[in-house]
Wavefront OBJ file of the C-alpha trace (Angstrom):
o trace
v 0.000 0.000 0.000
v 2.881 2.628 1.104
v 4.877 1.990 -2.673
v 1.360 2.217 -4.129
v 0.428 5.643 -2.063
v 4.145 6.975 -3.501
v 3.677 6.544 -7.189
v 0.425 8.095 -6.974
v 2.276 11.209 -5.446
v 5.094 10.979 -8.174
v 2.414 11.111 -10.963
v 2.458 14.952 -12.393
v -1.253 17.001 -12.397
v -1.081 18.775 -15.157
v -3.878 21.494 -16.975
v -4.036 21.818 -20.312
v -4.006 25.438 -20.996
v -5.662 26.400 -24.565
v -5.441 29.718 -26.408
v -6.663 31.407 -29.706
v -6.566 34.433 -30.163
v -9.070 34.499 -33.434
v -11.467 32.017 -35.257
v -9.568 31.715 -38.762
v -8.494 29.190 -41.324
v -5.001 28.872 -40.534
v -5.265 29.038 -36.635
v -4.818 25.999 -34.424
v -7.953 24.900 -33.692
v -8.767 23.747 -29.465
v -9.160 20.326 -30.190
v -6.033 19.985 -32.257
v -4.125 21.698 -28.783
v -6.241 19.689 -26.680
v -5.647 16.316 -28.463
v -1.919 17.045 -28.942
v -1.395 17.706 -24.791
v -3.524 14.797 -24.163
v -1.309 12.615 -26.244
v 1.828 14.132 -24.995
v 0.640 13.850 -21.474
v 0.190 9.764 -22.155
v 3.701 9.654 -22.770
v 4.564 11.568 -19.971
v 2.797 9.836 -17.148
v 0.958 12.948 -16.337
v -2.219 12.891 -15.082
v -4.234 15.814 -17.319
v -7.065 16.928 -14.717
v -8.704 19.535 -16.385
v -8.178 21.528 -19.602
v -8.584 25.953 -19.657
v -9.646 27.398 -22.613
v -8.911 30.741 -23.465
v -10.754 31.997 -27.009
v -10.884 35.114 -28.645
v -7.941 36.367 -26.128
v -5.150 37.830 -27.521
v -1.590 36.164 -25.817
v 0.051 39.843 -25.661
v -1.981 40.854 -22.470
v -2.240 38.421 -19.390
v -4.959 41.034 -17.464
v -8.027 39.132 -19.085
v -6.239 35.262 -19.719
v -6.856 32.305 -16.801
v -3.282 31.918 -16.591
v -3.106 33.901 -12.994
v -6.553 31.141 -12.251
v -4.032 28.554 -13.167
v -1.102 29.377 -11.292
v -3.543 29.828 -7.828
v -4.604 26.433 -8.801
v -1.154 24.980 -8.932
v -0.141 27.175 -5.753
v -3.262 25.287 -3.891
v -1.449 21.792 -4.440
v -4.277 21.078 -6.895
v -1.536 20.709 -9.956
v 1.834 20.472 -10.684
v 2.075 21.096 -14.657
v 0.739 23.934 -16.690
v 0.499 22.144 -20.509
v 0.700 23.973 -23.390
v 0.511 22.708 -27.326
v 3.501 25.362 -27.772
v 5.006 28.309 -26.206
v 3.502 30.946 -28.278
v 0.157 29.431 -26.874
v 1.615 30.496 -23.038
v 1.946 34.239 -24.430
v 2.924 36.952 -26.677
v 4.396 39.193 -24.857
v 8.372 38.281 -23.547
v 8.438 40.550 -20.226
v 4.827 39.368 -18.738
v 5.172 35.862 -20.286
v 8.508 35.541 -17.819
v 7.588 37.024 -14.794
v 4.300 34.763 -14.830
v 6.523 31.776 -15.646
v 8.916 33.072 -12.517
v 5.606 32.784 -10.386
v 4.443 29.820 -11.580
v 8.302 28.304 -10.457
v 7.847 30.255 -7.107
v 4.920 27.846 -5.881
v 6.722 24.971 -7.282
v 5.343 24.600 -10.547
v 6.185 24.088 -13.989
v 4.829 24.479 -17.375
v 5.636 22.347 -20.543
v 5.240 22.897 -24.669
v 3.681 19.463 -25.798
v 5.619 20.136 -29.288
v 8.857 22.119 -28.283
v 9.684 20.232 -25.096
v 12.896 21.878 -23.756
v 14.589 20.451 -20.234
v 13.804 24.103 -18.746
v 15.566 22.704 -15.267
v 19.236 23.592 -17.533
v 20.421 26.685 -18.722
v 20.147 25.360 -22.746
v 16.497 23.947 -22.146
v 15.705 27.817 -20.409
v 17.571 29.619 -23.184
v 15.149 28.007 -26.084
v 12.258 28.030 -24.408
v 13.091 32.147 -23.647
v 13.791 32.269 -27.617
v 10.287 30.859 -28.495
v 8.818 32.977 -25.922
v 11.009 35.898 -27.834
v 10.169 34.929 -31.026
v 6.335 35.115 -30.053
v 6.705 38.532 -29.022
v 8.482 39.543 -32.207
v 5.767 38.182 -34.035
v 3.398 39.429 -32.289
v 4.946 43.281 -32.704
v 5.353 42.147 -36.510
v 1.786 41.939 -36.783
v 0.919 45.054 -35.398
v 2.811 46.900 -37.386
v 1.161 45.374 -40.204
v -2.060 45.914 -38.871
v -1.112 49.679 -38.726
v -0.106 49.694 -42.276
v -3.569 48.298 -43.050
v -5.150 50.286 -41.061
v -3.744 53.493 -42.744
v -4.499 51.830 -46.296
v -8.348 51.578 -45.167
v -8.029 54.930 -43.561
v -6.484 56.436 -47.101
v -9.350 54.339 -49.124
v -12.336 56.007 -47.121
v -13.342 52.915 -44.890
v -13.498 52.141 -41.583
v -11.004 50.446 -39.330
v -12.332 47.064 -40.360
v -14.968 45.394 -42.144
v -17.891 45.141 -39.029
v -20.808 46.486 -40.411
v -21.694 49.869 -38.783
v -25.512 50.287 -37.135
v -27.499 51.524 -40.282
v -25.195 49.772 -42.728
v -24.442 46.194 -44.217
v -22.161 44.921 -46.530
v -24.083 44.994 -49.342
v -27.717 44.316 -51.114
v -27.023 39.956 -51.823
v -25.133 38.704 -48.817
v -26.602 38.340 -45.521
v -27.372 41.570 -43.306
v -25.830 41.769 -40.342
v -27.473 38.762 -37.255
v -27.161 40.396 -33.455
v -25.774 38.030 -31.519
v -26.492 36.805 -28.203
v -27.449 39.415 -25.695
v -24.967 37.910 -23.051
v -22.547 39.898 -25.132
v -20.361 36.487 -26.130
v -19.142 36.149 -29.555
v -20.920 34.165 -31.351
v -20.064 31.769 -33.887
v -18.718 32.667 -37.220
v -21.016 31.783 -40.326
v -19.755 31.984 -43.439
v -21.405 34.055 -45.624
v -21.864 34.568 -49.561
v -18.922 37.013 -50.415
v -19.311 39.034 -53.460
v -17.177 42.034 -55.078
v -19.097 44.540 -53.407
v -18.183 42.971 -49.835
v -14.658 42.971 -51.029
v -14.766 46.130 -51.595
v -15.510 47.337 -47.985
v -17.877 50.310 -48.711
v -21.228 49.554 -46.747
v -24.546 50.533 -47.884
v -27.057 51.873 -45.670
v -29.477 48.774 -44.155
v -33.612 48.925 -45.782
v -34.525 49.417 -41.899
v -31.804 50.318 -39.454
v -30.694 52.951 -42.019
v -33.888 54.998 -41.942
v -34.289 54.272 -38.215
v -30.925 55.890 -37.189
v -31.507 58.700 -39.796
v -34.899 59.189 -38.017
v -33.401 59.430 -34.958
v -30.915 62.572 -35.719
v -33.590 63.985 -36.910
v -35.823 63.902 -33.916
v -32.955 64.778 -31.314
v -32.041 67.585 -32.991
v -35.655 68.753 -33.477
v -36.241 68.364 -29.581
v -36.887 64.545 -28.593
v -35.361 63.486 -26.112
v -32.757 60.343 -26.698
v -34.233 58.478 -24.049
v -37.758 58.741 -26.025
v -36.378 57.497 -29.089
v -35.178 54.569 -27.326
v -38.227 53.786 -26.131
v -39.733 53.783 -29.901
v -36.735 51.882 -31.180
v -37.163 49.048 -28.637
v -41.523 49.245 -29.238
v -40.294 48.685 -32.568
v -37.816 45.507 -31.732
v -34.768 47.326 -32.836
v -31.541 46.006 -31.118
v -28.009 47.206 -31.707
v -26.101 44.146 -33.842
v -24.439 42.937 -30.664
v -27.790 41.936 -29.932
v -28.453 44.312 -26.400
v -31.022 46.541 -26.100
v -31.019 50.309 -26.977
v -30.590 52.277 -24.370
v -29.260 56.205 -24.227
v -25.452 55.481 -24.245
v -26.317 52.997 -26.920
v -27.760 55.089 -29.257
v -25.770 58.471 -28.334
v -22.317 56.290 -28.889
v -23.290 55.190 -32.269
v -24.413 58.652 -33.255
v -21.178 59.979 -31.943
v -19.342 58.203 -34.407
v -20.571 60.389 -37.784
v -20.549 57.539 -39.734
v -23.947 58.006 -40.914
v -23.336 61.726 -42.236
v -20.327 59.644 -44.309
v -17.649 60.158 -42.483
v -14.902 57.598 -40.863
v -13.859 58.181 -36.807
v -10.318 57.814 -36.049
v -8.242 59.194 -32.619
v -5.648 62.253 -34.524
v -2.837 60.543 -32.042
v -3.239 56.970 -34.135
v -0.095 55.609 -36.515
v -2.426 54.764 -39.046
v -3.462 58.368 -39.142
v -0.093 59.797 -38.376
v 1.520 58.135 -41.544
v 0.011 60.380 -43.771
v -2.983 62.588 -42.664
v -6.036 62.649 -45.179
v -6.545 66.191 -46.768
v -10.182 65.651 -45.776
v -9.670 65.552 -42.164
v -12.097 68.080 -39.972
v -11.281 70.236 -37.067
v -11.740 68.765 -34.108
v -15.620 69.183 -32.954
v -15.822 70.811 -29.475
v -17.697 68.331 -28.034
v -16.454 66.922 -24.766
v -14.996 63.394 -25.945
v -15.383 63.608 -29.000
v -12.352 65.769 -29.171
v -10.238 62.931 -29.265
v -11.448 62.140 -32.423
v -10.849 63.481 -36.354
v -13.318 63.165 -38.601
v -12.374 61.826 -42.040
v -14.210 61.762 -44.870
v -15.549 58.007 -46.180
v -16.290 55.826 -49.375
v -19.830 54.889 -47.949
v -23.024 56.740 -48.901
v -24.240 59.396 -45.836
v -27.654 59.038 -44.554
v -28.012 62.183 -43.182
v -27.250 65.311 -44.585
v -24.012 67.645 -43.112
v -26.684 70.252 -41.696
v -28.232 67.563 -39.676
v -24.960 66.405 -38.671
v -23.643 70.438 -37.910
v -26.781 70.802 -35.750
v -26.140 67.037 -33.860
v -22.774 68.123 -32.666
v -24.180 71.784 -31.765
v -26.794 69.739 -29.259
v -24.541 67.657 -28.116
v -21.642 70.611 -27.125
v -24.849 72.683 -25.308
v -25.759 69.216 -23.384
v -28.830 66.693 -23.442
v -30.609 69.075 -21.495
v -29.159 72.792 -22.444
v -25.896 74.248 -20.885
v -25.783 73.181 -17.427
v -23.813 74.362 -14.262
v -23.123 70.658 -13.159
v -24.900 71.212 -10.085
v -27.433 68.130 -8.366
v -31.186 68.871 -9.063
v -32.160 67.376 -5.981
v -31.097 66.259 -2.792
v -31.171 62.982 -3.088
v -29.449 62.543 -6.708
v -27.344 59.743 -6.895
v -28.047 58.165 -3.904
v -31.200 56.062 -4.618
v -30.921 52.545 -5.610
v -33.774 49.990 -6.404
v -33.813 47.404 -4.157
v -35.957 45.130 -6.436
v -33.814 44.169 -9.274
v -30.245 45.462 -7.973
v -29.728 47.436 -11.012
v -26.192 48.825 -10.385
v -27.083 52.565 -11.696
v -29.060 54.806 -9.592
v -33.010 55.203 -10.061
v -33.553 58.319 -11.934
v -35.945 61.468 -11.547
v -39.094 61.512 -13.609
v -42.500 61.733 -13.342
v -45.263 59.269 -12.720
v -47.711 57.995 -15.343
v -51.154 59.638 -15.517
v -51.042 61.267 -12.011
v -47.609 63.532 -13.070
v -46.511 62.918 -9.218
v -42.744 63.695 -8.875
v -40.724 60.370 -8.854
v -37.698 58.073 -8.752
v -37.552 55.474 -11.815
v -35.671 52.565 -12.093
v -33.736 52.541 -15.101
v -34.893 48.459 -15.266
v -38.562 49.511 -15.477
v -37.447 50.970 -19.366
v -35.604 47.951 -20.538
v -38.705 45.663 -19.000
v -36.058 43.965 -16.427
v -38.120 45.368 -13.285
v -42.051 45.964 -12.290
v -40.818 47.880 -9.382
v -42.815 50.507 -7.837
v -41.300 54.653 -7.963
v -40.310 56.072 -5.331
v -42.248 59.285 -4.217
v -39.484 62.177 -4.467
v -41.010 64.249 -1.470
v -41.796 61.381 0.829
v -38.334 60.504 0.444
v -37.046 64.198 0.767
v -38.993 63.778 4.224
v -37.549 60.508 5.309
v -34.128 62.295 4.911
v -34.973 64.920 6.833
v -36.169 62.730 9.903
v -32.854 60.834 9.573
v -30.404 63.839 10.032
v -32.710 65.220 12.857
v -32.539 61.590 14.333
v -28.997 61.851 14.013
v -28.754 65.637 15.133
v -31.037 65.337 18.275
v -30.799 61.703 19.210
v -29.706 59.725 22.386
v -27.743 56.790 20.893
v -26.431 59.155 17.906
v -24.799 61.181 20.816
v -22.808 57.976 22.524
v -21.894 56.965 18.984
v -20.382 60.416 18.095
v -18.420 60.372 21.398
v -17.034 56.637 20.973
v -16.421 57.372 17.093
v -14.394 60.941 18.790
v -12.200 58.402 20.901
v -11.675 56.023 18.400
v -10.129 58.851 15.645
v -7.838 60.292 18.821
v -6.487 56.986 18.664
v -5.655 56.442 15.128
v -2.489 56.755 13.340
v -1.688 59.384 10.579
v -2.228 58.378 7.430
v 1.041 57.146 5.488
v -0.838 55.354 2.736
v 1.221 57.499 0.029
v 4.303 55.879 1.880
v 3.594 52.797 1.572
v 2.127 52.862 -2.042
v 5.900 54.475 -3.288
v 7.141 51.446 -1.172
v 5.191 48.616 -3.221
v 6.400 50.417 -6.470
v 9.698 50.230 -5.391
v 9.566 46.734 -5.042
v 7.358 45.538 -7.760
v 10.243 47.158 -10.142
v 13.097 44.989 -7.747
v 11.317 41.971 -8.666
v 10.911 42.985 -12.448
v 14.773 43.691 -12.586
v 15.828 40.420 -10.895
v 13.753 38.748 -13.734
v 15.204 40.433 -16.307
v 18.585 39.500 -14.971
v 17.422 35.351 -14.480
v 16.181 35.378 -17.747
v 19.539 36.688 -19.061
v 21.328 34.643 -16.761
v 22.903 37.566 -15.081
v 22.400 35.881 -11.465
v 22.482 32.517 -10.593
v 18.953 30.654 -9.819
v 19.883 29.954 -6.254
v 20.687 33.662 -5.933
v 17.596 35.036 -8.249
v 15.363 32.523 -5.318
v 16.456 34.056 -2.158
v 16.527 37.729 -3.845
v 13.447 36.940 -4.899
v 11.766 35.560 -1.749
v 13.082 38.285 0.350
v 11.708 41.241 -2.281
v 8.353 39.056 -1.704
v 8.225 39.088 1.764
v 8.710 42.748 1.912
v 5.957 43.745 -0.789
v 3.925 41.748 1.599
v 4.386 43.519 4.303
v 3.939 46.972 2.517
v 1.030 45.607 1.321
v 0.014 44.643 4.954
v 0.593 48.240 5.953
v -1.285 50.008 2.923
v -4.405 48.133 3.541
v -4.013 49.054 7.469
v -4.051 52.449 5.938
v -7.052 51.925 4.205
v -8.790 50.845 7.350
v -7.719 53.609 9.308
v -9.062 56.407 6.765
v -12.286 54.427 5.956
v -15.450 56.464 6.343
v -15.484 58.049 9.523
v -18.535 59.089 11.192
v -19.533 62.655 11.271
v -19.771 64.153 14.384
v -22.853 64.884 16.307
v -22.874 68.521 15.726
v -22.470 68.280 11.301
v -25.783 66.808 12.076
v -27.046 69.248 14.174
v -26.177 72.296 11.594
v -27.610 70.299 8.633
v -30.629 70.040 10.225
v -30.623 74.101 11.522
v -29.725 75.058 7.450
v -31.763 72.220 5.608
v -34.847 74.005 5.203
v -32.730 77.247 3.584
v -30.402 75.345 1.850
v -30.099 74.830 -2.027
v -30.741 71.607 -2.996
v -27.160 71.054 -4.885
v -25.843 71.762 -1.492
v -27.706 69.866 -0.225
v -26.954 66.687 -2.101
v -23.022 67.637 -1.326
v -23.615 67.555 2.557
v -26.144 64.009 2.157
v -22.918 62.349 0.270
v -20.335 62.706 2.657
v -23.188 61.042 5.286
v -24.954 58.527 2.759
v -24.095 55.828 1.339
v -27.184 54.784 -0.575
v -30.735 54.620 -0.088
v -32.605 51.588 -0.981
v -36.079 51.626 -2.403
v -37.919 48.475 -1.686
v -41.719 47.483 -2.807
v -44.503 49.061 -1.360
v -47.285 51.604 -1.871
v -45.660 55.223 -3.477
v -46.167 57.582 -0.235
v -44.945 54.459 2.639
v -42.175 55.662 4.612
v -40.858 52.686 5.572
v -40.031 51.560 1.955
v -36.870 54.030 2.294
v -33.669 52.036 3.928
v -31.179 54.384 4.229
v -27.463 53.137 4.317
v -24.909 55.260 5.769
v -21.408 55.823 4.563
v -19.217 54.504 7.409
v -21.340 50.796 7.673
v -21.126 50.645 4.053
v -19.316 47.086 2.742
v -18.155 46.330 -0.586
v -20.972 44.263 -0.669
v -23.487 46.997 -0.481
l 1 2 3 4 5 6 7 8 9 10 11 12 13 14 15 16 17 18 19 20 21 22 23 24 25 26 27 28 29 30 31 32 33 34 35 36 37 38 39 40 41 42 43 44 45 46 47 48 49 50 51 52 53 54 55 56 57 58 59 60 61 62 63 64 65 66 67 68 69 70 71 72 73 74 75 76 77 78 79 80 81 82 83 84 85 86 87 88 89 90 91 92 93 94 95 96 97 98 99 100 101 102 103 104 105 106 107 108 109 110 111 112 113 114 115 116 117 118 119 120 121 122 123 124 125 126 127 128 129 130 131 132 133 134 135 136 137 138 139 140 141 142 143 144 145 146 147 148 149 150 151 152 153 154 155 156 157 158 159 160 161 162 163 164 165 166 167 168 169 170 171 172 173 174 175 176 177 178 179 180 181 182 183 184 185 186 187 188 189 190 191 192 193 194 195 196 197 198 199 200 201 202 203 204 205 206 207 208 209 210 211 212 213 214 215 216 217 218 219 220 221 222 223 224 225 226 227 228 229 230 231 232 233 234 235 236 237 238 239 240 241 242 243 244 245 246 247 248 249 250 251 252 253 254 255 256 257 258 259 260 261 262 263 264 265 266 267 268 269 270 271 272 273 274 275 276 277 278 279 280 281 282 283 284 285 286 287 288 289 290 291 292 293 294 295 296 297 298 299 300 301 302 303 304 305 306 307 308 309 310 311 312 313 314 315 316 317 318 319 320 321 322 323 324 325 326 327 328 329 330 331 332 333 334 335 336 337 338 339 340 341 342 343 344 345 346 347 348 349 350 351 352 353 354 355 356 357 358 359 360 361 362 363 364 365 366 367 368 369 370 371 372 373 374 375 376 377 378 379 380 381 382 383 384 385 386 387 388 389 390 391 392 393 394 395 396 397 398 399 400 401 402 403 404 405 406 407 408 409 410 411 412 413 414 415 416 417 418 419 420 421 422 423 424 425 426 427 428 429 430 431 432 433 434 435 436 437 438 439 440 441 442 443 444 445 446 447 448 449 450 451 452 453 454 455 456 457 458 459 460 461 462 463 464 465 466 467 468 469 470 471 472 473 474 475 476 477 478 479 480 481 482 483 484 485 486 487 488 489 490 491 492 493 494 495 496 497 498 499 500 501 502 503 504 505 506 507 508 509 510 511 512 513 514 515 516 517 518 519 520 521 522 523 524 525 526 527 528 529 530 531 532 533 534
């Protein structure tokens, strides 16, 4: 049983890991990485316990891959063996692809290239597999530059940065118009579909119905409809944008923003592809807040809307939705209240209520037909606000709270956060250095180890220290008397001022079901018991 027991332990765990970046002809397809790691795994002896697929990620940026998922995995004792079909499937990029590798070691891992299996315990076997990992990254530089060069081409030729069709347009009047996919926002499956000259070409034509639909809705916003109205009609009317989600306001207002549907093409002035050699028909930048970052170019494809409705667009959009604005809160409460029905993560906004015209807050939810819950009455709520400060003010247990929160702060240490924060950077660039200088072999691995280990027991201790910092400055209770003068000045006070003083006190204010004018629908949450959960 004991020599039994010990070859199980001796048996290596490995994951298969799995990338593509892009669903193409020439890529290598999942099951051909899958199959090959299974089979090299066989004559291994490993053990192949699960397999992590990674599609439509690009291998130059680890932020959004499973690798760190893997490497906690392995650091758990539930693997031993990252497995990859080659190294350019591990990543793209030489500096992030090496420190994760050095992290993977630290926990006493390894990963292996089913098809370019180098001894990575020697120097030789580390050296190739650091060339494959380099010669990833070069391609993967290679093709960026290329893609800028094609980029500039389209740019030159009047089309967009690539071949999507844009809302309003498709490719052209034979092949298949454009099919939203799944509102979940995954990609969905390529189909092929009948390609013709036209398509080749790249110059869209405007769609039979979203064309007149988007050139309908210029037209109203800049005659005085509101954007949120003519979301409403486009969503009566079961218009979707082609990812498939429902129209809503930053929808609609980002694909107007773009001007391709007064014929012109959107690109940032600071690009390469527009940089290389700036089209003669490029516009002055527009004024209008981010849309500054952008120059407007003129395009191949037909305009739906004429340059007058497109001057007087960007001449709405500079003065504001709603006119010029001071950027002051319209009421008290703004911002603050949440619906406590269907979670939605924005706050419930200020409107009125159907046929009675009684001042409101509206769930954004009740629009997109995701919630049936009840407004909330703007004045009753202004009321319950006011009987929380006075409570607050005026009250017995608010006074022994304000004079244990007093002694707690007298307590507390100065904040050094901003020390500690220069103290992490300081060490996250140590540990990028001595990687640099294993990977080039600078420092031996037995050094690079105990470097290494002691630069990760201090950023673990700064870290410590900056998140003691964090709870030391988290919301602190106001004192008793900010209370008491709120409640003196409320009834005088503006209401932009108001909403100021109400969030440094308030964290949100939950609206739960319940008739309009009930009190006791209102759950206010203050700022200092606020979790991250709330």
């Amino acid at each position: 049983m004991a020599a039994k027991s010990l070859t199980r332990r001796q048996t290596l765990r490995a994951i298969i890991y799995i990338r593509v970046s892009t669903a193409r002809e020439d890529m290598i397809s999942p099951e051909l990485q899958e199959h090959t790691c299974r089979k090299f795994a066989i004559g291994e002896g490993m053990n192949v316990i699960d397999v992590v697929p990674d599609l439509d990620l690009s291998g130059g940026d680890f932020a959004k891959r499973r690798i760190g998922e893997i490497i906690a995995r392995i650091a758990s004792g539930e693997a031993d063996v990252v497995l990859v079909y080659r190294w350019d499937r591990f990543g793209r990029n030489l500096e992030q692809s090496l420190i994760n590798l050095s992290t993977l070691e630290g926990v006493g891992g390894t990963a292996k290239s089913a098809t370019e299996n180098f001894d990575t315990k020697t120097a030789a076997g580390r050296f190739a597999r650091n060339n494959m990992l380099g010669l990833a990254d070069l391609q993967r530089e290679q093709i960026g530059e290329g893609w800028q060069r094609t980029l500039a081409r389209r740019l030159r030729n009047g089309l967009p940065h690539n071949g999507h069709p844009r809302f309003g347009y498709r490719l052209c009047a034979t092949c298949k118009p454009p099919k939203p996919r799944a509102a979940n926002g995954h990609r969905r499956a390529r189909e092929e579909i009948e390609t013709c000259d036209n398509c080749r070409s790249g110059i869209q034509i405007p769609d039979p119905v979203y064309g007149p639909a988007l050139a309908d809705a210029y037209e109203r916003y800049v005659s005085g409809v509101s954007l949120g109205k003519i979301c409403d009609e486009m969503r009566e009317q079961g218009l979707t944008t082609y990812a498939g989600h429902t129209m809503e306001i930053h929808r609609l207002q980002g694909i107007m923003d773009t001007g391709f549907a007064a014929g012109y093409i959107r690109v940032r002035s600071e690009s390469s592809s527009y940089q290389e050699e700036p089209p003669e028909s490029a516009l002055e930048p527009t004024g209008v807040g981010k849309l500054d970052r952008f120059v407007f170019v003129q395009g191949a494809h037909e305009a739906i809307i004429s340059q007058e409705t497109w001057d007087k667009y960007l001449e709405k959009r500079q003065a504001g939705r709603h006119g010029k604005r001071d950027g002051k809160a319209k009421y008290p409460a703004s911002g603050l209240v949440f619906c406590g029905d269907c979670k939605h993560p924005a706050p419930m906004r200020a409107g009125l209520s159907g046929g009675s015209r009684q001042p409101v807050w509206r769930c954004q939810g009740i629009q997109l037909r995701t919630c049936n819950h009840s407004n909330a009455h703007r004045e009753t709520l202004d009321a319950v606000i006011f009987a929380w400060i006075n409570e607050r003010a005026f009250g017995e247990e608010t006074g022994r709270a304000t004079a244990e929160a007093a002694v707690d702060a007298a307590h507390q240490e100065p904040d050094e956060s901003w020390r500690w924060e220069a103290e992490i950077q300081k060490l996250k660039k140590q540990r990028k250095n001595l990687i640099r200088m294993a990977a080039s072999e600078d420092i031996t691995r037995e050094d690079f180890l105990e470097q290494r280990d002691d630069v990760d027991n201090e950023l673990a201790k700064a870290e410590a220290q900056l998140a003691r910092c964090g709870r030391v400055k988290a919301n602190p209770r106001p004192p008793r008397e900010v209370f008491e003068g709120l409640a003196r000045e409320w009834p005088d006070m503006a209401d932009h001022l108001k909403q100021a003083a109400l969030r440094s006190a308030i964290g949100k204010i939950i609206v739960q079901r319940g008739p309009l004018r009930d009190p006791h629908r209102y759950t206010i949450i203050p700022r200092w018991e606020m979790t991250e959960a709330a």
